[in-house]
C-alpha positions as CSV (number, residue, x, y, z in Angstrom):
1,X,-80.0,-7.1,-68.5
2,X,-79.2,-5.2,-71.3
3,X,-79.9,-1.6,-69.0
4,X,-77.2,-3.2,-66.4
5,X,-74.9,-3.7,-69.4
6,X,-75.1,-0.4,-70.0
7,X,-75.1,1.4,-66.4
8,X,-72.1,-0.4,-66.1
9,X,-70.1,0.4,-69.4
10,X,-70.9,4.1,-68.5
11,X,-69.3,3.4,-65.2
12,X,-66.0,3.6,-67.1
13,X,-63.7,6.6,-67.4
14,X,-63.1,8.4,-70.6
15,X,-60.1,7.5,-72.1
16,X,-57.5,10.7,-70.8
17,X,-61.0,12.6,-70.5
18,X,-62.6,15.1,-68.2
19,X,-62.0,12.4,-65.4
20,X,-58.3,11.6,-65.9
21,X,-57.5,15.7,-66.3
22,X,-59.3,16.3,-62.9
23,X,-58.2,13.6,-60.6
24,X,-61.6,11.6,-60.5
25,X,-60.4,8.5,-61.7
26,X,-59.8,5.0,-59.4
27,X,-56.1,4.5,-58.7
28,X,-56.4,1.4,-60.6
29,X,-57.5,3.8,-63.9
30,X,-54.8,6.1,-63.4
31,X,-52.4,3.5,-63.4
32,X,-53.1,1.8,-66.1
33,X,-54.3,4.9,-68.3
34,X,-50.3,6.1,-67.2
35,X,-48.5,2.9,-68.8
36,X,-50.7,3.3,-72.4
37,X,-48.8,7.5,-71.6
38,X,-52.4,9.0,-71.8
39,X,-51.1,11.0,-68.9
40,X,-48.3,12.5,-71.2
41,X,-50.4,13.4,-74.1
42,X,-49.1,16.3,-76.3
43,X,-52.0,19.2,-77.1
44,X,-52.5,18.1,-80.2
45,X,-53.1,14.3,-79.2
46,X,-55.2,15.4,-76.4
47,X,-57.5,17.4,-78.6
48,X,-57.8,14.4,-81.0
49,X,-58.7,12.0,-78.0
50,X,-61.2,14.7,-76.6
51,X,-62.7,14.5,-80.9
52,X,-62.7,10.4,-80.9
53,X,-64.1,10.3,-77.6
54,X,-67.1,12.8,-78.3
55,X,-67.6,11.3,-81.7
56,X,-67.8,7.7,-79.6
57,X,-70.3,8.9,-77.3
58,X,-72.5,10.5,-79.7
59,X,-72.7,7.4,-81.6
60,X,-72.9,4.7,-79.3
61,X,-73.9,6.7,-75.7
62,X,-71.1,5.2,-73.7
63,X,-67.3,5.6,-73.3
64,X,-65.0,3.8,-75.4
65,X,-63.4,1.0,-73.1
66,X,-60.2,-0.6,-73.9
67,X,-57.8,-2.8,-71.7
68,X,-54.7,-0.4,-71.6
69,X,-52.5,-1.6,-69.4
70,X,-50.6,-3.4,-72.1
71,X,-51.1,-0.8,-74.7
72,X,-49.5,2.6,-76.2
73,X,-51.1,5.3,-77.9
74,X,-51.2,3.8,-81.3
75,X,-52.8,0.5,-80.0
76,X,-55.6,2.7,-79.2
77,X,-56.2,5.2,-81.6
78,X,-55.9,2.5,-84.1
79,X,-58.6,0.1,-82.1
80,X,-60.6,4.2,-82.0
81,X,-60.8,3.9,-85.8
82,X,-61.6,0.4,-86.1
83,X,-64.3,0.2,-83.9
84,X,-66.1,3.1,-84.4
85,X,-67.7,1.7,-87.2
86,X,-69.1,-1.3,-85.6
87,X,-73.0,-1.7,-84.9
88,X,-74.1,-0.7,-81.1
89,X,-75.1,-4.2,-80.3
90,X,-71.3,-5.8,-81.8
91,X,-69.8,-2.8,-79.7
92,X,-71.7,-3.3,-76.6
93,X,-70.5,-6.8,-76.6
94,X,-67.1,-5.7,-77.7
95,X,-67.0,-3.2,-74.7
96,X,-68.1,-6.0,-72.4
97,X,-65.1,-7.9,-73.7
98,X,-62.9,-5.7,-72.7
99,X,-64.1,-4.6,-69.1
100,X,-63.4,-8.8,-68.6
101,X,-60.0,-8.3,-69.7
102,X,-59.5,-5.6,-67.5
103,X,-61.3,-7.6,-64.5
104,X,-58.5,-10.2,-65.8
105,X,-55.5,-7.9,-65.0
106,X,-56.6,-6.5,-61.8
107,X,-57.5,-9.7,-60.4
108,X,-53.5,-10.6,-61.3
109,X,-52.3,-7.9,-59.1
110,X,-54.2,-8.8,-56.0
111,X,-54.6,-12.4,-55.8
112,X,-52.3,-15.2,-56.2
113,X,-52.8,-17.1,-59.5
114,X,-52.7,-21.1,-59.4
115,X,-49.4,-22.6,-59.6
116,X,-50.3,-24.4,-62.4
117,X,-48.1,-22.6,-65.3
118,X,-45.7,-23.0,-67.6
119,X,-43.2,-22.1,-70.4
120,X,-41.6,-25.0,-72.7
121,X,-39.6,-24.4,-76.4
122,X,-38.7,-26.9,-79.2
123,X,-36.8,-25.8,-81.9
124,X,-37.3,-27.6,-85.1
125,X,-33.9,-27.6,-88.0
126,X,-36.3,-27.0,-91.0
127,X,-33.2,-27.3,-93.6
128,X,-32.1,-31.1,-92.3
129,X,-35.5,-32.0,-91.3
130,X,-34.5,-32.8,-87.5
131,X,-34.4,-31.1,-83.8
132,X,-32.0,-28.6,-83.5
133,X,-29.8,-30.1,-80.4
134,X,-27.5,-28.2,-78.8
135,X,-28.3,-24.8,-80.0
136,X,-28.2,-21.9,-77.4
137,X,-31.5,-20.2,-76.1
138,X,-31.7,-17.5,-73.8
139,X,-34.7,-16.1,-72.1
140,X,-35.0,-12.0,-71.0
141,X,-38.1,-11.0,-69.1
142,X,-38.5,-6.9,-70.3
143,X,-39.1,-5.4,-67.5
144,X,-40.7,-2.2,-68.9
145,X,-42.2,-3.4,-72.4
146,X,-42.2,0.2,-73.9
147,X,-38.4,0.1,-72.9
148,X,-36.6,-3.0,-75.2
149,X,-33.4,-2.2,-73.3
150,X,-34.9,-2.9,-69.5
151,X,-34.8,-6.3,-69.3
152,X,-33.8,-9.5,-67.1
153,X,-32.5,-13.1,-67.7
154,X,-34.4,-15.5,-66.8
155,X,-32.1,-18.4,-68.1
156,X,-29.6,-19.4,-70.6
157,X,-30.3,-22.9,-71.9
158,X,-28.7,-25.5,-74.6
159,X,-31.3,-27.5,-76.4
160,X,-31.2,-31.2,-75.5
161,X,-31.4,-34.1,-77.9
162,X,-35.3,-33.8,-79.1
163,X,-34.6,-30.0,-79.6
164,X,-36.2,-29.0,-76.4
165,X,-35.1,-28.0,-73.0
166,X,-34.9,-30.5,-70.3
167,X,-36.9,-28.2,-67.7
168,X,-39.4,-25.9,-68.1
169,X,-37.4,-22.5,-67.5
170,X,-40.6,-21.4,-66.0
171,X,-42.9,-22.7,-64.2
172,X,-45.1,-22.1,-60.7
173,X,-44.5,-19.2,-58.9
174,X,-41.8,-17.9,-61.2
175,X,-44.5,-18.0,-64.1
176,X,-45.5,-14.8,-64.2
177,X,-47.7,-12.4,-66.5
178,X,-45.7,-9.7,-68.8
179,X,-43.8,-9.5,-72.1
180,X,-40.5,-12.3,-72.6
181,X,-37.8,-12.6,-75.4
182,X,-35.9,-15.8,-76.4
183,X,-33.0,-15.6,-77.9
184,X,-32.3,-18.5,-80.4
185,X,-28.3,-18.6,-81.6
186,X,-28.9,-20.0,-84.7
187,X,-26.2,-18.8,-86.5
188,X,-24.0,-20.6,-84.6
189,X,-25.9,-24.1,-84.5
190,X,-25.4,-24.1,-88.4
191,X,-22.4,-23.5,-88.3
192,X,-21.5,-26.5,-85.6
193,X,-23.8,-28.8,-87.7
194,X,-22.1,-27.8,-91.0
195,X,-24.7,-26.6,-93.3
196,X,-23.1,-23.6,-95.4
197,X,-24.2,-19.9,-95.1
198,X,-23.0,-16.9,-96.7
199,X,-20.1,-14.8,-94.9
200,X,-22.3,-12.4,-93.2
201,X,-25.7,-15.3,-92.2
202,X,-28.8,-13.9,-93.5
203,X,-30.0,-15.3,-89.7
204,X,-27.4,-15.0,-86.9
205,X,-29.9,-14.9,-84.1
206,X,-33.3,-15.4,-83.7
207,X,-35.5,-12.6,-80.9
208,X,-39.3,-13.7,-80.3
209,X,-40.4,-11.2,-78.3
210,X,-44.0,-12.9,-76.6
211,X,-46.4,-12.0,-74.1
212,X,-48.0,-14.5,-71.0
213,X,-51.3,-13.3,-70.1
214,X,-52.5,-16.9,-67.8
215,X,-50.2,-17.6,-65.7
216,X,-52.4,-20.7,-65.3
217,X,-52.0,-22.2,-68.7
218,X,-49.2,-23.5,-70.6
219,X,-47.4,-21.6,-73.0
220,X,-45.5,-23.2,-75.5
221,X,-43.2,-21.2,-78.2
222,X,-41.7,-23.4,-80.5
223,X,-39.2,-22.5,-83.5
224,X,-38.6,-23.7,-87.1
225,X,-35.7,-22.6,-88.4
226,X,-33.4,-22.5,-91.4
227,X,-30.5,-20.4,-92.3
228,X,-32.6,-18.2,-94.5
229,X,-36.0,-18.5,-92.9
230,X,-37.9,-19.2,-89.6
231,X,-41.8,-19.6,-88.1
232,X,-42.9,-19.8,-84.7
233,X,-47.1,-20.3,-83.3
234,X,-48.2,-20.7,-79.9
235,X,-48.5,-24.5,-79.2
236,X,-49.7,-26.9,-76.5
């Protein structure tokens, strides 16, 4: 097992190594390598991934594997510097992780996930101790997640009653992996409810920039907020 393990870890690519320079890489690597910008590496960064990846090798005897798809330069070098220092048998199992989660992605772009996702909110008034109802949410899919300024509305939505929406502004087919924003209008709920800020709110509105990797599973972002402070989690 353990020799199929590692036949299969040195399967993988160098990270913008000999492979990548050369054109020897699977589509699927030279995609995904190209949205992390390993394909637009200046000299000086491609001489320090050419050091991490020999110092990897020599230490461990396998290529470094991340999941880059979702991941930029920094991601990596830091997760380079982290892991390094790991014991062979925590990295093998670490490396192993992370060929799943790239299984995980590609499996997303060929095959129709279950339509059994969805997104829900509930925003919590922390400062009265009640739902916030009636404040305004809106909900931006980015389309290019290195790129804050490319992005699409999925919805604008008032908070009901309970401090929730009355419909999942996601759900299905229209639940789909990538990187989403609300937008939570506080400033203006606490000013409708009456609770006094100062001239210029310290919280006017409140971004929560999240990612959906299932689009199977539920994904629930909730929101406590005050005028001077907020929290979110991922809930059920």
């Amino acid at each position: 097992q353990d020799w199929t393990q590692l036949a299969l870890l040195n399967a993988h690519p160098d990270l913008a190594g000999r492979a990548a320079i050369s054109g020897e890489m699977t589509s699927a690597s030279t995609e995904e390598q190209g949205q992390a910008g390993l394909d637009e590496l200046t000299p000086s960064e491609m001489e320090l991934f050419t050091t991490l990846n020999e110092q990897y090798r020599a230490k461990f005897g396998f290529p470094f594997i991340l999941a880059v798809r979702n991941a930029t330069k920094n991601t990596i070098l830091g997760a380079f510097e982290a892991r390094v220092r790991n014991s062979p048998r925590d990295e093998i199992a670490e490396c192993l992780r992370q060929v799943n989660k790239i299984a995980w992605m590609r499996l997303l772009q060929v095959a129709a996930p279950a339509p059994t996702g969805f997104l829900t909110c509930h925003v919590l008034d922390t400062a009265r101790g009640c739902p916030a109802a009636g404040m305004r949410v809106t909900l931006h899919r980015l389309v290019s997640p290195l790129e804050a300024t490319r992005r699409e509305l999925v919805g604008d939505f008032r908070t009901n009653r309970d401090g929730r929406l009355d419909d999942p502004p996601m759900r299905g087919p229209t639940f789909v992996p990538g990187v989403y924003e609300w937008t939570f209008y506080v400033g203006d709920y606490f000013a409708r409810v009456g609770l006094q800020v100062d001239g210029q709110p310290f919280l006017g509105l409140v971004p929560l920039r999240f990612g959906i990797d299932n689009p199977e599973t539920h994904y629930h972002v909730p929101l406590l907020v005050s005028p001077w402070s907020y929290s979110t989690y991922r809930g059920s």
